[in-house]
Backbone and ligand atoms as CSV (ligand in chain L), in Angstrom:
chain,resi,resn,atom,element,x,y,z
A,1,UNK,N,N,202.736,-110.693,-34.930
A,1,UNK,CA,C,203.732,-110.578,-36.000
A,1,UNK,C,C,204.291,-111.947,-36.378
A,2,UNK,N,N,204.578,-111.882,-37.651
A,2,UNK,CA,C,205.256,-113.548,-37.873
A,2,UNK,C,C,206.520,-113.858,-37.778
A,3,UNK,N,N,207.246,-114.986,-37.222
A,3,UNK,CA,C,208.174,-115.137,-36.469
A,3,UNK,C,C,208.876,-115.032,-37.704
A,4,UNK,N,N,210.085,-114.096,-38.087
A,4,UNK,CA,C,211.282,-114.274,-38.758
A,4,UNK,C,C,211.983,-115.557,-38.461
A,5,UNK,N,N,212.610,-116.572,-39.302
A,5,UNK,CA,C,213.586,-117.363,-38.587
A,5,UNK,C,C,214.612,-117.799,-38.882
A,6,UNK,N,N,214.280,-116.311,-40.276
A,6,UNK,CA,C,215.860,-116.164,-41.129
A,6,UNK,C,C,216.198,-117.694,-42.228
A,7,UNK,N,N,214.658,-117.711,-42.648
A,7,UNK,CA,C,214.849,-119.646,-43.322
A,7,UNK,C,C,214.415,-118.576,-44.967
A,8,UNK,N,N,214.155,-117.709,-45.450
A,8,UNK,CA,C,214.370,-117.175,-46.461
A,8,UNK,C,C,215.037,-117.872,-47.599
A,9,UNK,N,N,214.627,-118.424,-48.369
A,9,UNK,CA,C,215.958,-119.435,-49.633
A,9,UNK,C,C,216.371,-118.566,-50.096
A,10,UNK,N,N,215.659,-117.060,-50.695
A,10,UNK,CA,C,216.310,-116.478,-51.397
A,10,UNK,C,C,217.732,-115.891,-50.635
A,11,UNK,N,N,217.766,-116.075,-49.457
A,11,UNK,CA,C,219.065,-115.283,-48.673
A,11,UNK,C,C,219.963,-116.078,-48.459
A,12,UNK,N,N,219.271,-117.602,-48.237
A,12,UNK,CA,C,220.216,-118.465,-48.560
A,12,UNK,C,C,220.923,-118.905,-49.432
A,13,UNK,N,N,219.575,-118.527,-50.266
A,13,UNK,CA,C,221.206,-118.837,-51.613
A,13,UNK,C,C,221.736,-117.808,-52.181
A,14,UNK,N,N,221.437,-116.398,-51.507
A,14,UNK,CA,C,222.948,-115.317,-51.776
A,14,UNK,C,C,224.163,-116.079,-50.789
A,15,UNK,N,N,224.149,-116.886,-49.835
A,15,UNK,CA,C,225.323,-117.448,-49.100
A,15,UNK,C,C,226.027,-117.904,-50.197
A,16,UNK,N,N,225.169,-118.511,-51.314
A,16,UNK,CA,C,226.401,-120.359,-51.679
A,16,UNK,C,C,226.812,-119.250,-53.010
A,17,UNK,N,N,227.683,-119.246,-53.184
A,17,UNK,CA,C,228.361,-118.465,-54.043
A,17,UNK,C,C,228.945,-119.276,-55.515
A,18,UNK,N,N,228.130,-120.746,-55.475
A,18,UNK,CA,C,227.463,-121.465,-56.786
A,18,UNK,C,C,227.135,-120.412,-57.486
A,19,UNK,N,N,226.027,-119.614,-56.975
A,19,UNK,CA,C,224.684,-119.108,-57.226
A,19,UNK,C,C,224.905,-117.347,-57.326
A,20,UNK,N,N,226.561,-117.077,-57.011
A,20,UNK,CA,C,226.667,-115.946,-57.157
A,20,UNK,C,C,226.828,-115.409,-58.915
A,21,UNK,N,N,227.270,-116.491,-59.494
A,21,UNK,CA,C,227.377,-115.732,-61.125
A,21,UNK,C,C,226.431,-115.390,-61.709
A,22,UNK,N,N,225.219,-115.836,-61.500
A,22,UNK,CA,C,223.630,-115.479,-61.544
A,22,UNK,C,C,223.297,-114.407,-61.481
A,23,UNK,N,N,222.306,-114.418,-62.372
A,23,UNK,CA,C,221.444,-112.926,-62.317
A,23,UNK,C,C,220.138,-112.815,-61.034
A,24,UNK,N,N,219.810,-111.719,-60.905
A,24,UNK,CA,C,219.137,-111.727,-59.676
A,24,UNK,C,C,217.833,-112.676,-60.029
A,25,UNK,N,N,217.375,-112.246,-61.499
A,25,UNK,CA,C,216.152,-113.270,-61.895
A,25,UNK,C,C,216.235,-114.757,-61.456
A,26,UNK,N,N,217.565,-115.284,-61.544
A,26,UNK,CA,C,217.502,-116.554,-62.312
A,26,UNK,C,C,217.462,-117.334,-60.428
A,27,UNK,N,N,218.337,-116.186,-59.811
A,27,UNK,CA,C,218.569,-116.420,-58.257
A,27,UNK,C,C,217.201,-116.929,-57.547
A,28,UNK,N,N,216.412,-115.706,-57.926
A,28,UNK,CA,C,214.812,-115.864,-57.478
A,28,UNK,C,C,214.362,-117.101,-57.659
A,29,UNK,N,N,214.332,-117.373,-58.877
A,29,UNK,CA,C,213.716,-118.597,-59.813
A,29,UNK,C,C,214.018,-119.591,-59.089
A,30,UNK,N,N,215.623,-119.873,-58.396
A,30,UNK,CA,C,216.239,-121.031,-58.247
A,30,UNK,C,C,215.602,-121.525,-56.833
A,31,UNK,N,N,215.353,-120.086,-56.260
A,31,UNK,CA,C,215.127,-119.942,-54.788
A,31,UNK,C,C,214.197,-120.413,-54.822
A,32,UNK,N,N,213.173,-120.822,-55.716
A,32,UNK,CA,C,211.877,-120.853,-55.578
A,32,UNK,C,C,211.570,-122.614,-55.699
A,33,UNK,N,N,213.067,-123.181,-56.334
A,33,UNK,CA,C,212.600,-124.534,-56.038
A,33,UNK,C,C,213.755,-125.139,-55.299
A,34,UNK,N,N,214.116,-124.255,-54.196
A,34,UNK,CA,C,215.000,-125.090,-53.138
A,34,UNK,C,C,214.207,-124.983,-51.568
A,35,UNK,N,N,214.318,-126.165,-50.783
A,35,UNK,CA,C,213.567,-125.963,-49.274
A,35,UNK,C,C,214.776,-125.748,-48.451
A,36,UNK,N,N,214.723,-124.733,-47.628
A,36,UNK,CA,C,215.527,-124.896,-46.445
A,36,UNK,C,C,215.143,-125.856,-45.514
A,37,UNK,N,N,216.254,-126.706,-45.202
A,37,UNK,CA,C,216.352,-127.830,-44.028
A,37,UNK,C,C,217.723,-127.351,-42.606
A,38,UNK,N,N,216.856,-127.460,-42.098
A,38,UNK,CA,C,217.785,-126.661,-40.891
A,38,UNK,C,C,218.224,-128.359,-40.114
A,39,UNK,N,N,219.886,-128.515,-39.959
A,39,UNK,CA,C,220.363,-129.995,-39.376
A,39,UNK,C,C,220.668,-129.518,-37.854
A,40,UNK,N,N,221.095,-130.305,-37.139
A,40,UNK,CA,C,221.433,-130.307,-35.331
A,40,UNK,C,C,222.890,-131.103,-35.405
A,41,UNK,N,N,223.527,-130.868,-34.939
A,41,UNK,CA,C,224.937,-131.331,-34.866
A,41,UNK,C,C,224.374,-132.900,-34.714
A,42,UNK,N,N,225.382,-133.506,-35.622
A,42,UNK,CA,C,225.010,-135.394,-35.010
A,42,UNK,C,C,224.606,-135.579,-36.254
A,43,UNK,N,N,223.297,-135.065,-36.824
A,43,UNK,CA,C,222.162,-135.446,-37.552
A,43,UNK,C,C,222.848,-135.576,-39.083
A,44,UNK,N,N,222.386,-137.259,-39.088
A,44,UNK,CA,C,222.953,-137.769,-40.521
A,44,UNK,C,C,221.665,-137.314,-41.694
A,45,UNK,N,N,222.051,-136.931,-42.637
A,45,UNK,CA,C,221.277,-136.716,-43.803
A,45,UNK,C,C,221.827,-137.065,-45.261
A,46,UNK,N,N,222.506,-137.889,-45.347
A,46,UNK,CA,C,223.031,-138.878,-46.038
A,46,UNK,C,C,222.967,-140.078,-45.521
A,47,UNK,N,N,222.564,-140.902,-46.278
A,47,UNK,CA,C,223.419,-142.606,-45.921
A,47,UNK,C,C,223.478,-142.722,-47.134
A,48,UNK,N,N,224.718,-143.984,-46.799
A,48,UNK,CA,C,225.235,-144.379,-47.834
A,48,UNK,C,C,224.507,-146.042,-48.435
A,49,UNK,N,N,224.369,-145.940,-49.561
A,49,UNK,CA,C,223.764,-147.257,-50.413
A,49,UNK,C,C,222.264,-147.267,-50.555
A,50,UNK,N,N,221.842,-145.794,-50.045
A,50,UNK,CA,C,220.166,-145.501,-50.175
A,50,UNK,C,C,220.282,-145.238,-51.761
A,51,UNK,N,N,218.927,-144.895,-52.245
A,51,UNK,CA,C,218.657,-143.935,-53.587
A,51,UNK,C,C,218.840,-142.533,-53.119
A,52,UNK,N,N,219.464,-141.640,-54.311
A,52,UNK,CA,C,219.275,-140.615,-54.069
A,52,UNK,C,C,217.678,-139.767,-54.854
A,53,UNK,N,N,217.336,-138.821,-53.633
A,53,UNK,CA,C,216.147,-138.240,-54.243
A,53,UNK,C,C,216.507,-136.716,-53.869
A,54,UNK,N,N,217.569,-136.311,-54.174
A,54,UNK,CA,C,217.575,-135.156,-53.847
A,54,UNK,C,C,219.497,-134.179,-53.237
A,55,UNK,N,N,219.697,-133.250,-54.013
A,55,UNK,CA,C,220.953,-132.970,-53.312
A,55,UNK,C,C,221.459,-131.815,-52.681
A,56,UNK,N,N,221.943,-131.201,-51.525
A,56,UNK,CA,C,221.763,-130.087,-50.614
A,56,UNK,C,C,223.339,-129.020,-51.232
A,57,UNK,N,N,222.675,-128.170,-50.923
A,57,UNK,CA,C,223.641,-126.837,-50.671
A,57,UNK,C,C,223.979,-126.271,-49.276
A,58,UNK,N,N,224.704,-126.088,-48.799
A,58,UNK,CA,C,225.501,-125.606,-47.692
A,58,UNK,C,C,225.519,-124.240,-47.635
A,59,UNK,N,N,224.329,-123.768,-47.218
A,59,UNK,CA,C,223.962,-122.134,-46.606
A,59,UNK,C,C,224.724,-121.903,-45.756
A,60,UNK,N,N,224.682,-122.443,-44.307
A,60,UNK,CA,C,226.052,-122.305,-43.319
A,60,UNK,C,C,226.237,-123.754,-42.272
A,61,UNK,N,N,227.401,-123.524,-41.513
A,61,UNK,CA,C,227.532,-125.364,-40.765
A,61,UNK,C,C,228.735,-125.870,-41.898
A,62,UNK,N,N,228.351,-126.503,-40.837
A,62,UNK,CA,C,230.034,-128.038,-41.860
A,62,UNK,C,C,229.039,-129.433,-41.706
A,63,UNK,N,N,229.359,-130.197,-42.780
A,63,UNK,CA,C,229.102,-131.442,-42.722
A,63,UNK,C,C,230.440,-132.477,-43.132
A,64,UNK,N,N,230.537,-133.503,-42.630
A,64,UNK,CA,C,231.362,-134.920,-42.750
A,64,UNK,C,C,230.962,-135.834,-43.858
A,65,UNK,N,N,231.814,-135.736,-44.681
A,65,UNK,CA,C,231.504,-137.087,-45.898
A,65,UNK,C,C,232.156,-138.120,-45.672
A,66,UNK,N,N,231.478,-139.004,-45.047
A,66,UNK,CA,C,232.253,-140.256,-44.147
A,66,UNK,C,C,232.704,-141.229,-45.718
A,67,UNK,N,N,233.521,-140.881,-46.350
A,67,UNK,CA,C,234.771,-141.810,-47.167
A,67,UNK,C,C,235.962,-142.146,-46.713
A,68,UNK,N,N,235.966,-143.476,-47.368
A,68,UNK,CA,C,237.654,-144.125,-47.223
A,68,UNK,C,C,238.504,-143.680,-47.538
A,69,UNK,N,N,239.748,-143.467,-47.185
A,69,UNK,CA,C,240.727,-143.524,-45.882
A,69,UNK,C,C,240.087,-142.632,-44.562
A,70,UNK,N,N,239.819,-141.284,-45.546
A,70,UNK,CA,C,239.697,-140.259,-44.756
A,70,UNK,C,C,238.487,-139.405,-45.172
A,71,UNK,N,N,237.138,-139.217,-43.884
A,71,UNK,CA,C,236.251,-138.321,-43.950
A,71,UNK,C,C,236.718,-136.963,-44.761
A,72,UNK,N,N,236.070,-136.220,-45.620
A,72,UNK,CA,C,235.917,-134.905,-45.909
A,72,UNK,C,C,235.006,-134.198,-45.467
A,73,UNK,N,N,235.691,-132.842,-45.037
A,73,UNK,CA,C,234.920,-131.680,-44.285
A,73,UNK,C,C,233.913,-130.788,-45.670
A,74,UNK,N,N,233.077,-130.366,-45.213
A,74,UNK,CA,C,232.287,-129.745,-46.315
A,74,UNK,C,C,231.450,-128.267,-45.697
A,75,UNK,N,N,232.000,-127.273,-45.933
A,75,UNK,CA,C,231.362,-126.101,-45.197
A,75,UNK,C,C,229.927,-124.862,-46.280
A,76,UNK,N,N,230.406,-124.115,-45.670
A,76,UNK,CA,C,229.777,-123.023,-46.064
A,76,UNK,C,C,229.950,-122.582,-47.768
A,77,UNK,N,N,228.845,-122.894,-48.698
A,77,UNK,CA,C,229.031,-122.976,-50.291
A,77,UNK,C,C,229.129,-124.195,-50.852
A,78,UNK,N,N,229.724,-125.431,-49.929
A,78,UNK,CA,C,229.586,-126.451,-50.460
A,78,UNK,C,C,228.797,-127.207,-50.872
A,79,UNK,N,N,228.586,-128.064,-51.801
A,79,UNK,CA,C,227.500,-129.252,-52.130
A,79,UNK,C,C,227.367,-130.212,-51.636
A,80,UNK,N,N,226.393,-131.598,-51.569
A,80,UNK,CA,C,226.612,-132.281,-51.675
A,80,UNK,C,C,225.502,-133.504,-52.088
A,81,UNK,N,N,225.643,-134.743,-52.306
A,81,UNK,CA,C,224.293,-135.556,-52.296
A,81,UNK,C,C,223.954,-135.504,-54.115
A,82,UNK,N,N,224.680,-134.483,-55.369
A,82,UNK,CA,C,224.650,-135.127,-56.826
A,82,UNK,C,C,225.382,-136.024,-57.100
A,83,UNK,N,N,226.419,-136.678,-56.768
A,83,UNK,CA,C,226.226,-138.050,-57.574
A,83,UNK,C,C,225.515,-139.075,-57.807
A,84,UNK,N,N,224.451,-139.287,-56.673
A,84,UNK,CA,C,223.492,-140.243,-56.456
A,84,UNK,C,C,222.772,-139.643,-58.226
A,85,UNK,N,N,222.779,-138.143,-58.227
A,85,UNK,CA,C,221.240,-137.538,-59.127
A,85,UNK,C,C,222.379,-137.786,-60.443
A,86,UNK,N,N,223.093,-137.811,-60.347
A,86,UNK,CA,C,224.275,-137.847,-61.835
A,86,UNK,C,C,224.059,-139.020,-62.385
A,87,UNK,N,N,224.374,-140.095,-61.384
A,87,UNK,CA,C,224.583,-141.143,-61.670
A,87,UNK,C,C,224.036,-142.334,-61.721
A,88,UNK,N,N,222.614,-141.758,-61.232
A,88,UNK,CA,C,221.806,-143.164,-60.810
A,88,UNK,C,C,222.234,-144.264,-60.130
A,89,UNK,N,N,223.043,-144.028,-59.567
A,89,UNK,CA,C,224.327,-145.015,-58.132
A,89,UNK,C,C,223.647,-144.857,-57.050
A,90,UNK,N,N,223.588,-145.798,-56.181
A,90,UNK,CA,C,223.089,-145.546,-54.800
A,90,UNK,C,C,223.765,-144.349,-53.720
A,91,UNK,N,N,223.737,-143.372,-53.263
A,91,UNK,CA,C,224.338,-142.770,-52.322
A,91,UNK,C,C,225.788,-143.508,-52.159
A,92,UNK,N,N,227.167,-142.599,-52.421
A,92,UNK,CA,C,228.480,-143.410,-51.664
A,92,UNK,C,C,228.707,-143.343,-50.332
A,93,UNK,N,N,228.273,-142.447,-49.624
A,93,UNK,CA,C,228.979,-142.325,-48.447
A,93,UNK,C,C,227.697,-141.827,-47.799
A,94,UNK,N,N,228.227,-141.670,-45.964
A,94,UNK,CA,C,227.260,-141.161,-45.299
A,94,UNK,C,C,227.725,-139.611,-45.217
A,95,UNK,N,N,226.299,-138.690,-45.005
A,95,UNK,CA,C,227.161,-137.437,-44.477
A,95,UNK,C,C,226.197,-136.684,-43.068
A,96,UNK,N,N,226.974,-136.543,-42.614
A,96,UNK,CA,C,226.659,-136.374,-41.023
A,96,UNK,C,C,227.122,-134.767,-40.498
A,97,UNK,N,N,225.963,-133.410,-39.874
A,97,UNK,CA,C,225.997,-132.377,-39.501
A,97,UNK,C,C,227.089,-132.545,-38.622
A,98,UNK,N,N,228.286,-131.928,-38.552
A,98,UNK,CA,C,229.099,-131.650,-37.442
A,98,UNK,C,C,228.678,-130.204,-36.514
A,99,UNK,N,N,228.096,-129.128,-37.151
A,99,UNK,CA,C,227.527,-127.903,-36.573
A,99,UNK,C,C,226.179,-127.781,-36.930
A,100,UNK,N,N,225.261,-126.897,-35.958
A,100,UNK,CA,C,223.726,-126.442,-36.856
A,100,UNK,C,C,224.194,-125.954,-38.127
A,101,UNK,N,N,223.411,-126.423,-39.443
A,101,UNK,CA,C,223.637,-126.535,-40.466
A,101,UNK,C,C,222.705,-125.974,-41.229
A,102,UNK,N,N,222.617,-124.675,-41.988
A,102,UNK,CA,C,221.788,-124.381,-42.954
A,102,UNK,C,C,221.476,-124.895,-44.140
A,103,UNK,N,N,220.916,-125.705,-44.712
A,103,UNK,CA,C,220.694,-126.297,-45.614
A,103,UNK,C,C,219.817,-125.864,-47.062
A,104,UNK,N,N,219.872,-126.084,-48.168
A,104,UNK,CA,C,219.047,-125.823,-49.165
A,104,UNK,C,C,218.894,-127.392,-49.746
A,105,UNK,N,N,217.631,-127.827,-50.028
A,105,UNK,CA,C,217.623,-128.862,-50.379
A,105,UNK,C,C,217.128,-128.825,-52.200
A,106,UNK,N,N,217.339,-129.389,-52.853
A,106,UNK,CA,C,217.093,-129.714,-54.551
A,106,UNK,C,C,216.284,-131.292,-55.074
A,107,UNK,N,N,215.283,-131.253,-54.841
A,107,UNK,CA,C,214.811,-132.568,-55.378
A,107,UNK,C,C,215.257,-132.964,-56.390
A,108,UNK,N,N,215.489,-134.196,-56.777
A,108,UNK,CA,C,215.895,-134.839,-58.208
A,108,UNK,C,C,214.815,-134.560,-59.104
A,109,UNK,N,N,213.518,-134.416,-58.780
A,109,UNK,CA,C,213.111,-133.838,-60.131
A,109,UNK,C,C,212.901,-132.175,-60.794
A,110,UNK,N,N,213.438,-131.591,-59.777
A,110,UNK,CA,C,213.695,-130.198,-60.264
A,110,UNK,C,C,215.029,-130.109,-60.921
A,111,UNK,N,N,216.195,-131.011,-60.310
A,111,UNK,CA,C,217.672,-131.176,-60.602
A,111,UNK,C,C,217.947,-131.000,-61.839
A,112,UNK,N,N,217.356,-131.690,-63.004
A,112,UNK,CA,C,217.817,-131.758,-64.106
A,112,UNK,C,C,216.912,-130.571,-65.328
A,113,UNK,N,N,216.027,-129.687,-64.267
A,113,UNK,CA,C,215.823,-128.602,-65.070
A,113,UNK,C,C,216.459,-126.989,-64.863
A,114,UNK,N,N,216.621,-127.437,-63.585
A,114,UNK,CA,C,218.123,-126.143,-63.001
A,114,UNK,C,C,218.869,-126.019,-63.825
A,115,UNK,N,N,219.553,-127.750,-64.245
A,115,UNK,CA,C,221.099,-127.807,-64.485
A,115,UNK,C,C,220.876,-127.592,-66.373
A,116,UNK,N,N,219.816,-127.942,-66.635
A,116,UNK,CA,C,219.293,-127.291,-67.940
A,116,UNK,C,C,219.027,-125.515,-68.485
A,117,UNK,N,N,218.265,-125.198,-67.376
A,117,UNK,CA,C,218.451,-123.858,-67.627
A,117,UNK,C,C,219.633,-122.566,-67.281
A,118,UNK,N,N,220.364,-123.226,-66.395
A,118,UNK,CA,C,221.518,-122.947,-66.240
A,118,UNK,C,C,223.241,-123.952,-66.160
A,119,UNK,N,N,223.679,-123.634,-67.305
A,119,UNK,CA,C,224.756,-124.148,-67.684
A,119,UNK,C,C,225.944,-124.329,-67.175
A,120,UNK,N,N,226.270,-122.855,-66.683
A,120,UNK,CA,C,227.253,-122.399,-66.029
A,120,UNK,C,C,227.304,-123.765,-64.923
A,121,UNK,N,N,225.893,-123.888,-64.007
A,121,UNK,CA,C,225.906,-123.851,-62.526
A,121,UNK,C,C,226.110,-125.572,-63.240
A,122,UNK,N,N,225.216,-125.921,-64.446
A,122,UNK,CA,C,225.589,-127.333,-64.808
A,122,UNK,C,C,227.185,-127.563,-64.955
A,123,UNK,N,N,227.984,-126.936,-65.780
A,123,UNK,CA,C,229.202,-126.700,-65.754
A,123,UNK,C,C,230.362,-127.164,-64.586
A,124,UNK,N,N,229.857,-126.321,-63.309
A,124,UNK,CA,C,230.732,-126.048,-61.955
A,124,UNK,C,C,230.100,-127.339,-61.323
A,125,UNK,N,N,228.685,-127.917,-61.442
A,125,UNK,CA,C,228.528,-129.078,-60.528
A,125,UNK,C,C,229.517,-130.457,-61.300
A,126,UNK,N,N,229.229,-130.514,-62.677
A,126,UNK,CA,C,229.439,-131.751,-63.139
A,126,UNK,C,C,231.247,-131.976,-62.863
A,127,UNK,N,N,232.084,-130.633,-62.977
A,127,UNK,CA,C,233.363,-130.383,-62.741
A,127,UNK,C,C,233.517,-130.875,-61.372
A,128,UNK,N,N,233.216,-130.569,-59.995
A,128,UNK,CA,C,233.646,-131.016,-58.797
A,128,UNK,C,C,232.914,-132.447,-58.597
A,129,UNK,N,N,231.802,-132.936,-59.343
A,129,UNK,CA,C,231.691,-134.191,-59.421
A,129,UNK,C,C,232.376,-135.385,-59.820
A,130,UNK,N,N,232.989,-134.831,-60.842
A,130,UNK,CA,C,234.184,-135.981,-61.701
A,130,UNK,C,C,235.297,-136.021,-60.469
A,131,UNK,N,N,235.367,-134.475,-60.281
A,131,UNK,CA,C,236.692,-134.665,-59.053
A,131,UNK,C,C,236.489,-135.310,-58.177
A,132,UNK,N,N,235.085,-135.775,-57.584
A,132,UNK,CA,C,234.920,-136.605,-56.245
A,132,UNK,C,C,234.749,-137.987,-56.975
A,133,UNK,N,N,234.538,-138.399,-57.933
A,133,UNK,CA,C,234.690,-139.502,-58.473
A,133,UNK,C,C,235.898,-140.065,-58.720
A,134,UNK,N,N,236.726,-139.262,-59.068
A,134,UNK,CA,C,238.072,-139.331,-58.977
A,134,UNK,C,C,238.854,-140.129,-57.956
A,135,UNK,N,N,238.403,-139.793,-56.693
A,135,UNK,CA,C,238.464,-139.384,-55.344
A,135,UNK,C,C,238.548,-140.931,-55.529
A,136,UNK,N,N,237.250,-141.777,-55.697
A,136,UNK,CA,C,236.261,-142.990,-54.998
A,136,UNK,C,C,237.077,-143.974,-55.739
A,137,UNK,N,N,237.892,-143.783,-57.004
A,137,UNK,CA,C,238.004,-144.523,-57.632
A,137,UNK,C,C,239.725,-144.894,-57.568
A,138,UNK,N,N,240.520,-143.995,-57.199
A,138,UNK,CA,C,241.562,-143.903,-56.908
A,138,UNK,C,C,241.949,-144.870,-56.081
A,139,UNK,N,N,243.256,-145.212,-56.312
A,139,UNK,CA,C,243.816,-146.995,-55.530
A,139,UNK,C,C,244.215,-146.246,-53.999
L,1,CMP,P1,P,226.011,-138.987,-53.145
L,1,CMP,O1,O,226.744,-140.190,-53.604
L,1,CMP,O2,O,224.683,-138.691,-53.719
L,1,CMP,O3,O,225.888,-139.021,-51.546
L,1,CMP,C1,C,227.085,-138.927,-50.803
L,1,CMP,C2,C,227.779,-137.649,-51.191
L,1,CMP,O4,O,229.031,-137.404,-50.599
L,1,CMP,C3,C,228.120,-137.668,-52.690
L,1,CMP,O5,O,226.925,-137.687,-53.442
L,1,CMP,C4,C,228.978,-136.444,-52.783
L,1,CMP,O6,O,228.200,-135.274,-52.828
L,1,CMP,C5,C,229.726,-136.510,-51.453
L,1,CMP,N1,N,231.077,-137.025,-51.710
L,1,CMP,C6,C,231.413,-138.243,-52.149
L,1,CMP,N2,N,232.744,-138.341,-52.323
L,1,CMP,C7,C,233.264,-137.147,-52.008
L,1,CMP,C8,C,234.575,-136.593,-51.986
L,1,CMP,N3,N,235.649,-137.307,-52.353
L,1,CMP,N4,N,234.723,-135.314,-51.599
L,1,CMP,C9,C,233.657,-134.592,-51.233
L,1,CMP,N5,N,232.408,-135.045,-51.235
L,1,CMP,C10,C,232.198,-136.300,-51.617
């Protein structure tokens, strides 16, 4: 029998609740160009001042966005790793698994046909992006 190991995208991305205003079609579709990456507590999958090629969704786990003053926690539904794909900027920060971490990963060249065929989800990313820009830029 083949080992279940519960790495399913499509189940993962009923978790991120991005992906809940979606129709079941579009869910499928999306599922179909995200990889699950499973992290180990410790394990950095960000650095900061690389290129970005790619940006993750938070199936389950917490990750650390190592920024100045103060790290941000990032859990279950969260994003992270588009500003690099927004902005053509090098990676800002590092981000580092604090728990086993379910991951969905988004290559940069699927990125900008997601965020094309769906608006909404273009909508809700580009919105908490400005806000973390906000964040970087602030005295
Ligand atoms: P990127 O610059 O590609 O890689 C580092 C990521 O950390 C960045 O994208 C964001 O997804 C995330 N990040 C940066 N600043 C913040 C912030 N203020 N709050 C939450 N996440 C952030």
């Amino acid at each position: 029998p083949k080992l279940d190991l519960g790495l399913q995208p499509d189940k993962l991305v009923a978790r991120v609740p991005l992906f809940n205003t979606l129709s079941a079609e579009r869910v499928t579709a999306i599922a179909q160009l995200l990889t699950p990456l499973l992290l180990v507590p410790g394990e950095q999958v960000v650095s900061k001042g690389e290129p970005g090629d790619a940006m993750y969704f938070i199936s389950s786990g917490a990750v650390q966005v190592r920024i100045e003053p103060d790290p941000v926690l990032l859990g279950s539904g969260d994003f992270f790793g588009e500003l690099a794909l927004l902005t053509q900027a090098p990676r800002n920060a590092d981000v580092i698994a604090m728990a086993y971490c379910q991951l969905l990963v988004l290559q940069s060249q699927d990125f900008q046909q997601l965020l094309a065929e769906n608006p909404s989800l273009q909508e809700q990313i580009n919105r908490i992006a400005r806000d973390r820009l906000d964040v970087e830029i602030s005295p």
